[in-house]
N, C-alpha and C positions, 0 to 999 in steps of 0.2 A: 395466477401462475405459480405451480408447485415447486418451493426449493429442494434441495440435495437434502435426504433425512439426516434428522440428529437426534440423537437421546434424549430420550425425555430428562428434564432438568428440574423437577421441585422443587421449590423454595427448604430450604435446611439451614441447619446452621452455619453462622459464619465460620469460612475456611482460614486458618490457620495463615498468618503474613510474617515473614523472614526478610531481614533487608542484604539483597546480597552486596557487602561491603566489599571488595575488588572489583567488581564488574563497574558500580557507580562511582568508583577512582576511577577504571579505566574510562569509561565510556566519557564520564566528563570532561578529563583533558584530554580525548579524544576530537572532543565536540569542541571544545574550545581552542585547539592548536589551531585549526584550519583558519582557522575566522581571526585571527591575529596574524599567523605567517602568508595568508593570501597577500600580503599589502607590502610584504619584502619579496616576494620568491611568486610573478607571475611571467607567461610569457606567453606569446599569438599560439603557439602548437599547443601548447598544457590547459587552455584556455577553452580550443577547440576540443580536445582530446575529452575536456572534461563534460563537457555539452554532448558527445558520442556516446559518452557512455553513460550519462543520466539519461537519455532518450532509450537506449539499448537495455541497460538494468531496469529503467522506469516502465517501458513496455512488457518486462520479465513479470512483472510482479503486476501492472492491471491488466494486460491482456490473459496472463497465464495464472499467476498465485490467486488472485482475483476472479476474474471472470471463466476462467479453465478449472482450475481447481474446486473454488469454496462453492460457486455456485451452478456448476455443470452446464454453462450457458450455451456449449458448442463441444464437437468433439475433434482431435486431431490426431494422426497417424503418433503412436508410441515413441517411435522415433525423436518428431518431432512437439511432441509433449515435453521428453525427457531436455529437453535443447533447450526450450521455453524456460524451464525448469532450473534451468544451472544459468540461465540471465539473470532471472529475477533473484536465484540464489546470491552472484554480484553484489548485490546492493547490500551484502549483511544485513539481512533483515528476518534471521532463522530459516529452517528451512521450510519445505511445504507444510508438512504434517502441521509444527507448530503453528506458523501463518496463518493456515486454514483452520485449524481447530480455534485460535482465539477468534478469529471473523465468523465463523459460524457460533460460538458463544455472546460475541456483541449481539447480533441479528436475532439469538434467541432472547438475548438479557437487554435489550438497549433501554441504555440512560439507565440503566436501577441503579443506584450503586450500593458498590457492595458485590457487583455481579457481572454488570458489563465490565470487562477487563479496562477498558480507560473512556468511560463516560468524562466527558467536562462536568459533569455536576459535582464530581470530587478537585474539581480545577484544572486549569490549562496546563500548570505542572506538573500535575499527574499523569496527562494525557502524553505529554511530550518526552515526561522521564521517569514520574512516581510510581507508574504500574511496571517498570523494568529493572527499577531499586528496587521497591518496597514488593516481593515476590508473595501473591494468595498461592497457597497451595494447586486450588484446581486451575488455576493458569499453568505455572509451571513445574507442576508433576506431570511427568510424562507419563504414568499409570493413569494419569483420571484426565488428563487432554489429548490423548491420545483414541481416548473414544469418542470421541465428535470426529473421527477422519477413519471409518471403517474402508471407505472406497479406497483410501490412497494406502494405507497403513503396510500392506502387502506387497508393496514396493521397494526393492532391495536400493534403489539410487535414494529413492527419501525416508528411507531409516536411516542410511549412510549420513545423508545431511541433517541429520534430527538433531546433532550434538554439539555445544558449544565448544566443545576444543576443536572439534572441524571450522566453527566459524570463525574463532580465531585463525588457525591457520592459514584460512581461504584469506582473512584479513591481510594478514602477515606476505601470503605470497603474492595478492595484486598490488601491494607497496614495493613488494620488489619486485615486480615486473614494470611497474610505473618509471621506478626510478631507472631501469635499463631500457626502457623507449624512451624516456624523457633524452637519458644521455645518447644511447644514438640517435636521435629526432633532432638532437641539437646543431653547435657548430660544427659543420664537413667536416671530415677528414681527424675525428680529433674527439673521445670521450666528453658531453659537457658535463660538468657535474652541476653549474646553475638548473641549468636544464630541469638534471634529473631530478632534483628536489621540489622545483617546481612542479613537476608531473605525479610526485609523491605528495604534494600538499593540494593539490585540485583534483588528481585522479583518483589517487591512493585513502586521503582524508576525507575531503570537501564533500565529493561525489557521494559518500557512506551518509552523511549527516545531512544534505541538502535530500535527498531523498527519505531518510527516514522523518525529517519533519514535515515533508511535503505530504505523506500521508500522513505527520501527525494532528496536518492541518484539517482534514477528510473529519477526524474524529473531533477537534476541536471549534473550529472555525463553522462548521458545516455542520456543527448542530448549537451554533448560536448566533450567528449571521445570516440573513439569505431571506428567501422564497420557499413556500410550502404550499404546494397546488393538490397535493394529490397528500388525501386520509391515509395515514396509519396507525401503528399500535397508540395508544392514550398518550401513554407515557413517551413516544418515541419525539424527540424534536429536531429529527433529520432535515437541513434544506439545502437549496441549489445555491450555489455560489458561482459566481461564473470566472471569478481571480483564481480559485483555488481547482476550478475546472481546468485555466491557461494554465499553472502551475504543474498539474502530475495527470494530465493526458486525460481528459474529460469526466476526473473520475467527482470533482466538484457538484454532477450533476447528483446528488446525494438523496434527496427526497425522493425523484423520480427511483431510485437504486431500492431505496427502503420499501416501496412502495410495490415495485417489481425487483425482486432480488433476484430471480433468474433470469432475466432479461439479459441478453448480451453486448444490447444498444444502452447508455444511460440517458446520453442529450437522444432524448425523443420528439425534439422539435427541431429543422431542419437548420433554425439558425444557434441551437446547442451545441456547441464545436466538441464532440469526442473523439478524439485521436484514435482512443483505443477500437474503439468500435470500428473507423478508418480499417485498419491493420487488418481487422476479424471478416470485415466484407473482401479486402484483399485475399486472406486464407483463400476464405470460402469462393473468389471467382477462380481461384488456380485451382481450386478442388483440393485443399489441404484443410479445411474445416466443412465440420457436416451439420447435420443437424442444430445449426445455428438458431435460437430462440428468441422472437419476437414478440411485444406486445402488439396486438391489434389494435386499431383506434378507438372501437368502441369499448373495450375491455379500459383502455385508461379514460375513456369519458365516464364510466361507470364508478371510476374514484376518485374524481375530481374533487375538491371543496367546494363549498358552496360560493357562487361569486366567479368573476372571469381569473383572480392572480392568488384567488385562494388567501391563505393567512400568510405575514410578512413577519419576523423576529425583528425586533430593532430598526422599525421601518424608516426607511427615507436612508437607509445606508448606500453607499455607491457600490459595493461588491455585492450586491444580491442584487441575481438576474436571475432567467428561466423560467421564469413561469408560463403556466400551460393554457395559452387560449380558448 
């Protein structure tokens, strides 16, 4: 199955690394406020509120940034593209262009390092924070990443969202709209301001870092734990996990993904739980997704590994599941 083209990519020399020092102040005591004030400042609304909207941003970003975008798995009315598009934008996780231009550079570069934007083979630190410190030029110059996304690039809404003082912004303002549902969500009749901080440390914080490491786990976790049924590139060591599958909406099922990257299904076995996939056959019964892309059965029997569960990473671990009968 044919991906979404990208540039041809030669091996050259190494690009040019900048650390941007602001961004890894902010981001760090960002990341770290949540996860210390969750244990003073919780309550049943902010708690729920926060679950609403990891499911809501979390589906933005694998049904749309993911599966819509990087790999052209299905198509949806403009409209409804654009809507997708400002969920998974929520999650401050850059906008499309960037998203998709670094996901189509791992798919081209995986595992190398040096080239995949956050292989584990440079460490789990890297994956979770050192390729968004420690800046390569052709990650985040927008002249030389922004060629891996000719389809979207002509988009006046995701040039708009290409830029990090917008995603501050966007930060900035769903903190203040957390903290003004928190206070009126709270006690009747009456401003709370417990509340509203509350709603600012689980809606506004939590939500931004529980999600982005939820895919940081996709690239980290899920190419050193799991199940590998199904051949790909030499070097690639994508597998199934099925923790990290319940975690960000089946997108765990990894190897199967590596293996068909435009596929719009991941869990391709019927007891492979993918949420996102869920959602996409929803579209598609209302008539709001079309040309939805399937692997056929024998097209993945034809890339199976040798053997019924294929190769195993760190075998006998409890979070690696999926393998393909």
């Amino acid at each position: 199955m044919s991906d979404v083209p990208h540039p041809p990519a030669a091996p050259g020399p190494a690009f040019p690394t900048r650390v941007d020092v602001p961004f890894t102040i902010v981001n760090l005591v960002t990341t770290a406020a949540p996860l210390v004030l969750v244990f003073f400042y919780h309550s049943r609304s902010s708690i729920l509120a926060f679950a609403a909207c990891y499911t809501v941003f979390g589906l933005g970003l694998t049904v749309g940034y993911h599966r819509l975008f990087s790999h052209a798995a299905f198509r949806v009315p403009k409209w409804l593209e654009h809507a997708i598009a400002v969920l998974g934008y929520l999650a401050i996780q850059r906008g499309p262009l960037f998203w998709v231009a670094m996901h189509r550079l791992h798919h081209r570069w995986v595992d190398v390092p040096g080239k995949d934007p956050h292989t584990p083979r440079e460490g789990v630190w890297h994956v979770h924070f050192g390729w968004t410190h420690e800046r390569r030029a052709d990650v985040w110059d927008e002249a030389i990443y922004r060629r891996w996304v000719p389809d979207l690039e002509g988009d006046r809404l995701y040039r708009f969202l290409d830029h990090e003082t917008t995603d501050y912004a966007a930060y900035l303002l769903i903190n203040l709209a957390a903290f003004a549902a928190g206070g009126l969500l709270g006690r009747p009749g009456a401003f709370d301001t417990h509340n509203a901080i509350c709603f600012v440390v689980w809606v506004g914080m939590l939500n931004r870092v529980a999600l982005l490491h939820a895919f940081g786990f996709i690239n980290s976790v899920c190419h050193l734990v799991g199940s590998r049924p199904f051949r790909t590139k030499p070097e690639d060591r994508s597998t199934n996990n099925l923790l990290v599958s319940l975690l960000i909406f089946g997108e765990g099922w990894h190897n199967n993904h590596h293996a068909f990257p435009g596929s719009a299904r991941q869990g391709l076995r019927w007891y492979q739980v993918d949420p996102s996939w869920y959602v996409i056959v929803l579209l598609e019964k209302l008539g709001l997704a079309r040309e939805v892309r399937r692997v056929p059965r024998p097209v993945q029997e034809r890339k199976l590994r040798q053997g019924r569960g294929g190769s195993r990473t760190r075998a006998g671990t409890a979070a690696a599941a999926g393998q393909a009968p």
